[in-house]
Each structure stands twice: as structure tokens, then as C-alpha cells.
N, CA, C and O of each residue as an XYZ file, in Angstrom:
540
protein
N      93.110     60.265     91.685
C      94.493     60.695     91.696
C      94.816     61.250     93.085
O      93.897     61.589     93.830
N      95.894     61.337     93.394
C      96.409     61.821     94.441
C      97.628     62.304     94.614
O      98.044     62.602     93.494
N      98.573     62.584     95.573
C      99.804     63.600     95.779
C     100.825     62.633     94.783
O     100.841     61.403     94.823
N     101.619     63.436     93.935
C     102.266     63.129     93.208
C     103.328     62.226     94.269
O     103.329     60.998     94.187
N     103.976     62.743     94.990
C     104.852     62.677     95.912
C     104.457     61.234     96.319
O     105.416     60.515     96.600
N     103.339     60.727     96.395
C     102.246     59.555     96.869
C     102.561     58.833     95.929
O     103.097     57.779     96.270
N     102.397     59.040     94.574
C     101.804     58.183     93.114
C     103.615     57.545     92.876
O     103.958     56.411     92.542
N     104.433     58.664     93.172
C     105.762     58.066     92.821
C     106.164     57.277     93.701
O     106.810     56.255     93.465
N     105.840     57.651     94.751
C     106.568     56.713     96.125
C     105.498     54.901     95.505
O     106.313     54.029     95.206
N     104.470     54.578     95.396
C     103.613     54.045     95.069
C     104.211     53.090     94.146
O     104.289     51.877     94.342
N     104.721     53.870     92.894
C     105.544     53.064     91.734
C     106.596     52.664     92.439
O     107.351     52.175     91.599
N     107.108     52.578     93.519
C     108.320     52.242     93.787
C     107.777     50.711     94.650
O     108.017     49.504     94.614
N     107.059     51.513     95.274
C     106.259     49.730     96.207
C     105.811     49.204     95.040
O     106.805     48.498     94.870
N     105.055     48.936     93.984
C     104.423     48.791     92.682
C     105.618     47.730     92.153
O     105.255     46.651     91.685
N     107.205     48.092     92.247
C     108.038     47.369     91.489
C     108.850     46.578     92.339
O     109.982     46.146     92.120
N     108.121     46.442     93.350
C     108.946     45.900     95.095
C     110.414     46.643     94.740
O     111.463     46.032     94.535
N     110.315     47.481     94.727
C     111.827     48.195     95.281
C     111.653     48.511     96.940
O     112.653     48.639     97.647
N     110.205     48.629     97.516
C     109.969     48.639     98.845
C     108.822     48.272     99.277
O     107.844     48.154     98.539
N     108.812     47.991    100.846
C     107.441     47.516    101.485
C     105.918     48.425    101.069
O     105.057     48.222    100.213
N     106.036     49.164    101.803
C     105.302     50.243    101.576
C     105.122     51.270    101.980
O     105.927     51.684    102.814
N     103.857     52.235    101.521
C     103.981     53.704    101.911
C     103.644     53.397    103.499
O     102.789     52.635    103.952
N     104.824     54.440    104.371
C     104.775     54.894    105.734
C     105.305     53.456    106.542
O     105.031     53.135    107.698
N     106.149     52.706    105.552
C     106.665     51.283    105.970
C     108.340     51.455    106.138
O     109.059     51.398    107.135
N     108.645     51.703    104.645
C     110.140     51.857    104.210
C     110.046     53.004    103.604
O     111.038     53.683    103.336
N     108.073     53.565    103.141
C     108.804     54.753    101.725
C     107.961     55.801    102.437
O     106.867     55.508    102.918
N     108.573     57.249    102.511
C     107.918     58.330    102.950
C     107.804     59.137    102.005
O     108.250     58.709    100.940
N     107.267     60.399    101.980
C     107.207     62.063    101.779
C     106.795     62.431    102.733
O     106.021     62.133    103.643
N     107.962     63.742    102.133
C     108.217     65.280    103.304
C     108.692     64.701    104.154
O     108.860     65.608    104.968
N     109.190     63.503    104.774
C     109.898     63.403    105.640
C     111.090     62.165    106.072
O     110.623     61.029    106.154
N     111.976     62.259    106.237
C     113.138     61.007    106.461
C     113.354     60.444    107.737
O     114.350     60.836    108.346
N     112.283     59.220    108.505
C     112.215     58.998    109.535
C     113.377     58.795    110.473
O     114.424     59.090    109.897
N     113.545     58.436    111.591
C     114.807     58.143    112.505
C     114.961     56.858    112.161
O     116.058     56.427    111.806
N     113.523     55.861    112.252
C     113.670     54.417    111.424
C     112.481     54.108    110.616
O     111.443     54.767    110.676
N     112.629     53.267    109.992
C     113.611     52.483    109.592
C     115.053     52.888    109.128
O     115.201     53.900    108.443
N     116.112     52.112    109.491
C     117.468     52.943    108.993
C     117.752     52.529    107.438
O     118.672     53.078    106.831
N     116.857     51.453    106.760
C     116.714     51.435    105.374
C     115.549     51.878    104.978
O     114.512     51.300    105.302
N     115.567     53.148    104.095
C     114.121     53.763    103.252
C     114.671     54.513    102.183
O     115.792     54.847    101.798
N     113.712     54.632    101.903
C     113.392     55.965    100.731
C     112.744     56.761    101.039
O     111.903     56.417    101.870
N     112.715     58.319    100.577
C     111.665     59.515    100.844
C     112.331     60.430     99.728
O     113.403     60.533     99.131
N     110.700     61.218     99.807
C     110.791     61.943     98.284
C     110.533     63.462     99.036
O     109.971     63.629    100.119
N     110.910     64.154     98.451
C     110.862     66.172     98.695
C     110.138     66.504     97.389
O     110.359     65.981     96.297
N     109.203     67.495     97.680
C     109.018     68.349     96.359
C     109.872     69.678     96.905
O     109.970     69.937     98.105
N     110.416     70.403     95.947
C     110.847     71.747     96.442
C     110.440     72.658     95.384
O     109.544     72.394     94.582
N     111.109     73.722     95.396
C     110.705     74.758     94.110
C     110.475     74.396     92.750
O     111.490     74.077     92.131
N     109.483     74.369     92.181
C     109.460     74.028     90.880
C     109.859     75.081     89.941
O     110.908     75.661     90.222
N     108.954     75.609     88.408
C     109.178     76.538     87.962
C     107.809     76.946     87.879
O     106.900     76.215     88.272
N     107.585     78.290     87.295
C     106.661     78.986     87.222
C     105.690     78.551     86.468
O     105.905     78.106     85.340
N     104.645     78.619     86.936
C     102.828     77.969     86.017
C     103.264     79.015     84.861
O     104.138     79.881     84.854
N     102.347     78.617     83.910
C     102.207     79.225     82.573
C     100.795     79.332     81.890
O     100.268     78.388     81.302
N     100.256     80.537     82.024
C      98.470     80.936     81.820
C      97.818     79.636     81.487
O      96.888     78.978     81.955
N      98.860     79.488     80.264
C      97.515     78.637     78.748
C      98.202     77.213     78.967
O      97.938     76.261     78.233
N      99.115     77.133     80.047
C      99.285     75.109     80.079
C      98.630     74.385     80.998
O      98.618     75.063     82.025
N      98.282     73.742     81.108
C      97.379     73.092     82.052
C      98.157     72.621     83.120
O      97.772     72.364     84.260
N      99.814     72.490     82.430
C     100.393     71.231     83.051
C     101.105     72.404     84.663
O     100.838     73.583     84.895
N     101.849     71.623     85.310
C     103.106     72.272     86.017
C     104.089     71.864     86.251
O     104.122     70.636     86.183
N     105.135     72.409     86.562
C     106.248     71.865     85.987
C     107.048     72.135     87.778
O     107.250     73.202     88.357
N     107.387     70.493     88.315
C     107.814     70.172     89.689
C     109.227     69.668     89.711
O     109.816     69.198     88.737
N     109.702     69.812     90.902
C     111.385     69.399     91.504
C     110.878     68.426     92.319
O     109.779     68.765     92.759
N     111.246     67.332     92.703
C     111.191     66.284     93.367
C     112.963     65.940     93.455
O     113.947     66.139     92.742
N     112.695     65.378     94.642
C     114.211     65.161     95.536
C     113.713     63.623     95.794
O     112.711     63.389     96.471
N     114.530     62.565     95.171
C     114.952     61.016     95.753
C     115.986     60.802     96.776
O     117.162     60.936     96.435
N     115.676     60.464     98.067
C     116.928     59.955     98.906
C     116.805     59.137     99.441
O     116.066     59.176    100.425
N     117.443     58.003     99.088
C     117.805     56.585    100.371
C     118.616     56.943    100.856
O     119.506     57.774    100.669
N     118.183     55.968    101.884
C     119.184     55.913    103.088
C     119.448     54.692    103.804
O     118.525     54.069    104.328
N     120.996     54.196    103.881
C     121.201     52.285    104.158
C     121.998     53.353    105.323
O     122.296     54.530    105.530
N     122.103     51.620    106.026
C     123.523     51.966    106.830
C     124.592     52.263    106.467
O     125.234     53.073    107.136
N     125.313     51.518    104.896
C     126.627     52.289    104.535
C     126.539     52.943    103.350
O     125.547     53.156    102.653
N     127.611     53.223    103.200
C     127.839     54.054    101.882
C     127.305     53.362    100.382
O     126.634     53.765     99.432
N     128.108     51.905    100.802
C     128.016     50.719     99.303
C     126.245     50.451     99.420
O     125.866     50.642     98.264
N     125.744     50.309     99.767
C     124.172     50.114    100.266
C     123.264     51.386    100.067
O     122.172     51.058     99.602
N     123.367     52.488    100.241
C     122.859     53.689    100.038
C     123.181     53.707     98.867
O     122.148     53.290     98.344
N     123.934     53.905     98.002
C     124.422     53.866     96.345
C     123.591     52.887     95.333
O     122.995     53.198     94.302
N     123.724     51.718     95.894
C     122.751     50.784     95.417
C     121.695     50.562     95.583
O     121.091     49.615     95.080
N     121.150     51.553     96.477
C     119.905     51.525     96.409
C     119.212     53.021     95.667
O     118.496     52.866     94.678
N     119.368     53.884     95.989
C     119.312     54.918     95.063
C     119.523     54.502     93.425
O     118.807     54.918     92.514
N     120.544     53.688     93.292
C     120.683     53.321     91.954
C     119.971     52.685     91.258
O     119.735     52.952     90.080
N     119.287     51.254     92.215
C     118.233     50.508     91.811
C     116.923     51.662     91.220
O     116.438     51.669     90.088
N     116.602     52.497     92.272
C     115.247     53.175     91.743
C     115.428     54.324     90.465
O     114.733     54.421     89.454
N     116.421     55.022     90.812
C     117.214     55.699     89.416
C     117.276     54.595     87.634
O     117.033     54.672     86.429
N     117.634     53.949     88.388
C     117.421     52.626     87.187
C     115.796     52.291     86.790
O     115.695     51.951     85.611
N     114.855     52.310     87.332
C     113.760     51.659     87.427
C     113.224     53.026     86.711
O     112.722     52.960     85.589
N     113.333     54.093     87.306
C     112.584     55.146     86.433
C     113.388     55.738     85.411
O     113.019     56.702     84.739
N     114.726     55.032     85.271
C     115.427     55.503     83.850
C     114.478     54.626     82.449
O     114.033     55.116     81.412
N     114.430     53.313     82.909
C     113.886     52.283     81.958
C     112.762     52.445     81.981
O     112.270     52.108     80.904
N     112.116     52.770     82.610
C     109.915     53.210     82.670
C     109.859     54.330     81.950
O     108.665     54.548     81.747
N     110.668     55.347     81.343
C     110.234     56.323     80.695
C     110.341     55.964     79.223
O     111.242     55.291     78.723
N     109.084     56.613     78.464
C     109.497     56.327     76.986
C     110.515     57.320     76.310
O     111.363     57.941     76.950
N     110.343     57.403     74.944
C     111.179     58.177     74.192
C     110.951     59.269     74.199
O     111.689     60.000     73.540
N     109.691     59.922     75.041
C     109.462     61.198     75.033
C     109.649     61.482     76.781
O     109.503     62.678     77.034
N     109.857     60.865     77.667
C     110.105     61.008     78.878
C     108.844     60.816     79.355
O     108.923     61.274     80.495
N     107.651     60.399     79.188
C     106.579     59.561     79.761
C     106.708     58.753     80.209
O     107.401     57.804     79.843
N     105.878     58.892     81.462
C     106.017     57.584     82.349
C     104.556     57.592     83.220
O     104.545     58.567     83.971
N     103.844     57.120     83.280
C     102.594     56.621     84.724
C     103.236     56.461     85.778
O     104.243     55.775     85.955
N     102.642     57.119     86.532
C     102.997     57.233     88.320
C     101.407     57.168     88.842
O     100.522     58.011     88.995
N     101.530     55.473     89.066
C     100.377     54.689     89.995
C      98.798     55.737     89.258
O      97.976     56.414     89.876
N      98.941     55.387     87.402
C      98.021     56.000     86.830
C      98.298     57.515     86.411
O      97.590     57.722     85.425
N      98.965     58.575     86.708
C      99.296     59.660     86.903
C      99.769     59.981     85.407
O     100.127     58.821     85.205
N      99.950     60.381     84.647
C     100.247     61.057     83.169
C     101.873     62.207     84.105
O     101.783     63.132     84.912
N     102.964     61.634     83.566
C     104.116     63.025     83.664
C     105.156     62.588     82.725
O     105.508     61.418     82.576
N     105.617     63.591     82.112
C     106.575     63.865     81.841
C     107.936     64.238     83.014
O     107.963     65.047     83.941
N     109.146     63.128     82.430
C     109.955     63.039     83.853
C     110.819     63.066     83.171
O     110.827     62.508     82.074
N     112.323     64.115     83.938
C     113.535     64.060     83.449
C     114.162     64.100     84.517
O     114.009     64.949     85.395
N     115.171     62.883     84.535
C     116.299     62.899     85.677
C     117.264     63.994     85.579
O     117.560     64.040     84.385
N     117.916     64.906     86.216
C     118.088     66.179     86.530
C     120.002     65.596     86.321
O     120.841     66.151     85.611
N     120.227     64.202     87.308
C     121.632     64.068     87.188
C     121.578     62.271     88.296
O     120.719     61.563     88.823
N     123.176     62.286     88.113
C     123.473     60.579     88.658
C     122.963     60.546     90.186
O     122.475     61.624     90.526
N     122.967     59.798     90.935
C     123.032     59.871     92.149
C     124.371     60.200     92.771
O     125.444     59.762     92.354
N     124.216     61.007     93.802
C     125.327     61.398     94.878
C     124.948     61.353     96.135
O     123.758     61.193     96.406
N     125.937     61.491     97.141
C     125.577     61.091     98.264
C     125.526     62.916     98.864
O     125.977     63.932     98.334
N     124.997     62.774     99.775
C     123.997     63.757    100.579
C     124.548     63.944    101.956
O     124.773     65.066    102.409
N     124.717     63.078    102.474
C     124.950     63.183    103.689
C     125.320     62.011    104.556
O     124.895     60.938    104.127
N     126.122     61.952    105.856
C     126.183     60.649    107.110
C     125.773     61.235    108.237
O     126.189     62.303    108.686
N     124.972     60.550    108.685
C     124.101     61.102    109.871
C     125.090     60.649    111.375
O     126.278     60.440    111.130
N     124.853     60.567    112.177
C     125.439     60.744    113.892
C     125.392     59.131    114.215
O     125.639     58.736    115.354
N     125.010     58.076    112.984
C     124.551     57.000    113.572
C     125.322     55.962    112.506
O     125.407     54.738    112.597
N     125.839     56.815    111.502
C     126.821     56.416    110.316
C     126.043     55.931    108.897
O     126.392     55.460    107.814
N     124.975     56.266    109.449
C     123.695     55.869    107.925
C     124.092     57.026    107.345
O     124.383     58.095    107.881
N     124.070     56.521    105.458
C     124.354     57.204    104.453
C     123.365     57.250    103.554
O     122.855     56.360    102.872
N     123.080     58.825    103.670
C     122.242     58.865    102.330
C     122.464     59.300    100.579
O     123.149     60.322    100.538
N     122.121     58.866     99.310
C     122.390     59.243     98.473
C     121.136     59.730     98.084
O     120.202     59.341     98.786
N     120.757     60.775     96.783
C     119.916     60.855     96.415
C     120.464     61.357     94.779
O     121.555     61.392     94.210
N     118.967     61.725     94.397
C     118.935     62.354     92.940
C     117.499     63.368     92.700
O     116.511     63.266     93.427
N     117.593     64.297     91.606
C     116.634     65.402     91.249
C     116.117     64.832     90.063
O     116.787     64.241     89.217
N     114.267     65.136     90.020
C     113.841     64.675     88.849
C     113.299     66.084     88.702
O     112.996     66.838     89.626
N     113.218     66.344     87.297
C     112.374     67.289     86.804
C     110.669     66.742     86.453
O     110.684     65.860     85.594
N     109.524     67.026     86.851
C     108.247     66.288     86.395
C     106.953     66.916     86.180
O     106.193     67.258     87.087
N     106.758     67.039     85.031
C     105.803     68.208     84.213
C     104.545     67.263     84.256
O     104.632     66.227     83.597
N     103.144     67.550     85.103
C     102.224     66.476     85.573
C     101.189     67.792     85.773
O     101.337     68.967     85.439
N     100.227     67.198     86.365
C      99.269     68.016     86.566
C      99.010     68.129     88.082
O      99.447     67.223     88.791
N      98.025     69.636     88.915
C      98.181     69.882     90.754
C      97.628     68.275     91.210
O      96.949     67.372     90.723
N      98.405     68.571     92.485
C      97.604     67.687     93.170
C      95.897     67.867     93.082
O      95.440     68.950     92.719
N      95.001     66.739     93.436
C      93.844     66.872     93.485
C      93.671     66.646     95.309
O      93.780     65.630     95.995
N      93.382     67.976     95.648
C      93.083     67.277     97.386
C      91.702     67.415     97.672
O      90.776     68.168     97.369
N      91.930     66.289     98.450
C      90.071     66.010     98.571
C      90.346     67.069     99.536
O      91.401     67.663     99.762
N      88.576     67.251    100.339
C      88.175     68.269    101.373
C      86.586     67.881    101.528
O      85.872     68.507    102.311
């Protein structure tokens, strides 16, 4: 297993929604180029709980096209892809990974950068287990 942030970006190359990791798809960071990608954020989650094993994470989705109509549809495509991969209990595998995933809300747009690329994104809620980091 490895960084969640990794395993999801992973399912996304996995369903050719993109080339690959450090190609088109990042974490922790939104390159200068390619001016078409994806990248994922973890941010504040909620608080561990003694007796659960699990933890419970915020993850941030954002593409980014050159326009507006292109950034929308693409955010939408992967919003779509992990709307339909979850079961009836919000399970889903991420590149092997066991989580529970809840989309937080629709996609919206985020921001236009100095170069007129538009990004949209969306918030997942995802109850999984720590990263395992090697050493």
C-alpha cells in the first residue's frame, strides 16, 4: 500500500482518465505544465478515534484545462467515475486500498490563473486507513 493521495491519483490513470502519475496527475502540487492535469490535496481531516482503526481524510480534486467548458468536463468525467465505483455503502478500492468515500458536493470552479487556465474541483470525504511509509 501506499499514499492514499497516490492510490487515488492511480485509479484515475487505472480508468485512462489520465497518462500518468507525475505525467498529467499530481499530489500536493499543481504544476505550471502540463496546462491539462489533475492534482489531489489532502487537508484537515477529522479527529482519530482511540478504538477505530480507521481515519477519517479531506481530499481536494482539481483539474485544470485551458477553458472554463474543458475544466468542467473534466472534473466531471472523474467526479462521475468515482460517483459510479462506489457501492451502496460508499466502498470503493483505490489501486487495492479498502475506503469508504463520500463526495462532499458538485464540482465548482476554483479559480483562472494569469495564463487563462481554469480550474474546477471537488471535496471527498474518505474513511481508509494511515499511510504506510516505508523508511
Amino acid at each position: 500500500m501506499s499514499l492514499l493521495l497516490e492510490d487515488l491519483l492511480q485509479f484515475f490513470v487505472d480508468n485512462n482518465l489520465y497518462k500518468g502519475l507525475g505525467v498529467d496527475a499530481f499530489w500536493d502540487k499543481l504544476p505550471d505544465k502540463p496546462d491539462s492535469c489533475i492534482a489531489v490535496f489532502e487537508y484537515t481531516g477529522f479527529a482519530e478515534v482511540s478504538y477505530e482503526p480507521a481515519v477519517h481524510r479531506s481530499v481536494q480534486v482539481v483539474c485544470r484545462e485551458p477553458s472554463a467548458s474543458l475544466a468542467k468536463a473534466s472534473v466531471t468525467k472523474v467526479h462521475n467515475l468515482i460517483r459510479s465505483s462506489l457501492d451502496e455503502t460508499g466502498v470503493i478500492y483505490l489501486n487495492g486500498r479498502f475506503t469508504q468515500t463520500s463526495i462532499r458536493q458538485t464540482p465548482f470552479k476554483l479559480n483562472e490563473d494569469k495564463e487563462s487556465r481554469v480550474t474546477y474541483g471537488f471535496n471527498l470525504g474518505i474513511t481508509t486507513t494511515e499511510d504506510e511509509l516505508g523508511g
